[in-house]
TIPA-546765 format. One line per field, with one value per residue (C-alpha): residue in one letter; residue number from 1; x, y, z. Coordinates in Angstrom, 1 decimal, decimal comma. Example, Ala and Ser with C-alpha at 12.3 -4.5 7.8 and 13.67 -1.06 7.14 Angstrom:
BEGIN
aa <- c(A  S)
i <- c(1  2)
east <- c(12,3  13,7)
north <- c(-4,5  -1,1)
up <- c(7,8  7,1)
REM end
This chain:
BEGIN
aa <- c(X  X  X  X  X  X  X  X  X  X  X  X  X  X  X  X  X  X  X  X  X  X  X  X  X  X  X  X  X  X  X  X  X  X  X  X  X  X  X  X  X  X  X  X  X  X  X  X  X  X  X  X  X  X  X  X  X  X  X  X  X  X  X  X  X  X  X  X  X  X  X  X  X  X  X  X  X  X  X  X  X  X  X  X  X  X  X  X  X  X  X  X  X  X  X  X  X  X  X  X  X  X  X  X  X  X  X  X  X  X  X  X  X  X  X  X  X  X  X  X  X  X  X  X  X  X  X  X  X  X  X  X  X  X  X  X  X  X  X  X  X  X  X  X  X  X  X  X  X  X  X  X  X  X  X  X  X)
i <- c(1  2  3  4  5  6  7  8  9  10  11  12  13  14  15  16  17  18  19  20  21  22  23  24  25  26  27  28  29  30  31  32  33  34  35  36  37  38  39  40  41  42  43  44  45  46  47  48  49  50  51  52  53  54  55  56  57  58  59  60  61  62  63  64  65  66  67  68  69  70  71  72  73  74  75  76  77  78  79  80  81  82  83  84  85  86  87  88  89  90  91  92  93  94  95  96  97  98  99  100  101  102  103  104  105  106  107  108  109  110  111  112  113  114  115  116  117  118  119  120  121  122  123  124  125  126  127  128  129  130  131  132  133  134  135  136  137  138  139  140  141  142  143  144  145  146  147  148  149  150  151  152  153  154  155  156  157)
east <- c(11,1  8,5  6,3  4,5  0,6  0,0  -2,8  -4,3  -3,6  -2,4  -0,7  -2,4  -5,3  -8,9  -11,4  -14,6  -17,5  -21,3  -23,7  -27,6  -29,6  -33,4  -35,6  -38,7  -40,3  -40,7  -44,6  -44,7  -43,1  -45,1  -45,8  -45,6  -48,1  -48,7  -47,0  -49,7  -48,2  -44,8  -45,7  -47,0  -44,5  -41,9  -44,1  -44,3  -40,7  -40,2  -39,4  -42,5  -40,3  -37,9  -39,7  -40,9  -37,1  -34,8  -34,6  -33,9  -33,7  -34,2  -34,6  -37,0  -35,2  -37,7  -37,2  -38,6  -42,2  -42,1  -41,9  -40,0  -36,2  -35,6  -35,7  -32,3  -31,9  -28,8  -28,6  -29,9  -29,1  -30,5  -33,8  -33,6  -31,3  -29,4  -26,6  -27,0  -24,1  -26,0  -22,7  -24,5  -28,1  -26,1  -24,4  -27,5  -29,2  -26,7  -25,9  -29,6  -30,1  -32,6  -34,0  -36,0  -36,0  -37,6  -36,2  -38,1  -37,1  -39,0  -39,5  -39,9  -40,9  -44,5  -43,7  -44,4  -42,9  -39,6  -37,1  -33,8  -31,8  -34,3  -35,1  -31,0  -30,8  -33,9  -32,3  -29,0  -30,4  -32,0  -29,5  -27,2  -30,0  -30,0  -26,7  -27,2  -30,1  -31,5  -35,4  -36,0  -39,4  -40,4  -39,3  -41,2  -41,2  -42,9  -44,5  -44,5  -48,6  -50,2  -49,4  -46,8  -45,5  -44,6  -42,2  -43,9  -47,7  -46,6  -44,6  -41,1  -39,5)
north <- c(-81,9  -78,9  -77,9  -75,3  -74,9  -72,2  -70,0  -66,9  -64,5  -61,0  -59,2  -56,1  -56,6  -56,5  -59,1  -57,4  -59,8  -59,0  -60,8  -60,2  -62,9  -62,5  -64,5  -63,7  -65,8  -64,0  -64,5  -63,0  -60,0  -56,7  -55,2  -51,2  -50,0  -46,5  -43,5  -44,3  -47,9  -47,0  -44,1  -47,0  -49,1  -46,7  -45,0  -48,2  -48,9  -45,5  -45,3  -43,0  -41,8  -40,2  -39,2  -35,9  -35,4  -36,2  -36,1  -39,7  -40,9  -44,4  -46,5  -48,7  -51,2  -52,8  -56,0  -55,8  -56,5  -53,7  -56,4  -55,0  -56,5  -54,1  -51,4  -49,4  -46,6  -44,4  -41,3  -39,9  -36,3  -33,4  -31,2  -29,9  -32,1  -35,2  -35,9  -38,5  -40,1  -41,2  -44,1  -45,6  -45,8  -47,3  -49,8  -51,0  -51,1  -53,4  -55,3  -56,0  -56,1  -53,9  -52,3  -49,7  -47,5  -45,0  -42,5  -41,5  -38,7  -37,2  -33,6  -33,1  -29,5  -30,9  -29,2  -31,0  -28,9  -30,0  -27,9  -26,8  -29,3  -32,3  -31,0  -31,2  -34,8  -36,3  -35,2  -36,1  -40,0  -40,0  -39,0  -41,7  -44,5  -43,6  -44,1  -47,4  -48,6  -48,5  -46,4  -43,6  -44,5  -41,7  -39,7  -39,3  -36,2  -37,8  -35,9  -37,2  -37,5  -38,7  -37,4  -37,4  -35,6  -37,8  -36,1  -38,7  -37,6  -34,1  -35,1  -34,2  -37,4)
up <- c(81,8  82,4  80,2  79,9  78,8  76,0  76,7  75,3  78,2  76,9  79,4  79,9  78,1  79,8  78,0  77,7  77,5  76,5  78,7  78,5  80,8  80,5  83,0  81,2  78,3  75,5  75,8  78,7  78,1  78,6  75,0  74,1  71,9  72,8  74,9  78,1  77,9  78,1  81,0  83,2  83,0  83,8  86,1  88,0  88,2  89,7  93,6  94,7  98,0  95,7  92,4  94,3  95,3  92,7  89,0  87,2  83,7  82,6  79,6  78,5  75,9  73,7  70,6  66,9  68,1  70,9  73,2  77,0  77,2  80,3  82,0  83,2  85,9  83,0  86,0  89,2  89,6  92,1  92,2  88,8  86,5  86,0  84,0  80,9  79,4  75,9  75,7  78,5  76,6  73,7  75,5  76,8  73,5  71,8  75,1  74,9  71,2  71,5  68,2  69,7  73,2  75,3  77,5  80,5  83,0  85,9  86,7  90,7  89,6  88,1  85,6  82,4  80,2  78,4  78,8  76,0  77,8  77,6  73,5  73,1  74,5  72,8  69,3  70,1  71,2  67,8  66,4  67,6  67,5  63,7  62,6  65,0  63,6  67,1  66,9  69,6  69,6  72,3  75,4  78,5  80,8  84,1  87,2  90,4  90,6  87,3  83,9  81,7  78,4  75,4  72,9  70,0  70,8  70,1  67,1  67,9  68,1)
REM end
């Protein structure tokens, strides 16, 4: 006689599984307590052959206690732009369990002025990370050299 084992495989169903693996001890995580932290970091994790070149926007994912949980490359675009899919922040966020984040970009231009696109974007992640209960804590417009802008030192995030 055959018989048959019973499993829970439903045909034509992906299983979608939420995995965050952190290999650094929570007291040895970098802390954020100002914009010039947060610049640093990011600026750090930048690759200086291509920050002259092409515009990127990352994420800096960040627990209760402003403590780092990550950093994520969200878009790499062309001279003057990129393309961010705020889904992809928000994923993430709550893949990470982050309850606060800053967005970074770069600027090959040196300019360090934000433009209407980069105001637009900045309200809409607030936006979201309200109704999420996830903080946009700040948004960085990075130059190639030194300096940065922070959207929170000027008071519009």
């Amino acid at each position: 006689m055959k018989t048959e084992i019973e499993t829970n495989d439903i045909k034509g169903v992906s299983e979608v599984i939420l995995i965050y693996k952190t290999k650094v001890k929570p007291k040895d995580r970098a802390k954020i307590t100002s914009s010039k932290d947060a610049y640093q970091l990011l600026f750090d994790s930048w690759n200086k052959n291509t920050i002259e070149y092409v515009e990127e926007f990352k994420l800096l994912l960040m627990n209760r206690s402003n403590a780092v949980l990550g950093i994520l490359s969200v878009s790499k675009g062309g001279i003057s732009g990129t393309v961010t899919d705020i889904r992809i922040i928000f994923q993430a966020a709550i893949k990470t369990n982050a309850s606060g984040i800053i967005v970074c970009h770069n600027h090959p231009s040196g300019n360090l002025n934000p433009s209407e696109s980069d105001t637009k974007i900045t309200r809409k992640i607030k936006e979201a990370g309200t109704i999420m209960d996830i903080q946009l804590l700040d948004h960085l417009i990075i130059l190639p050299v030194e300096g940065y802008y922070s959207f929170a030192d000027e008071g519009i995030v």
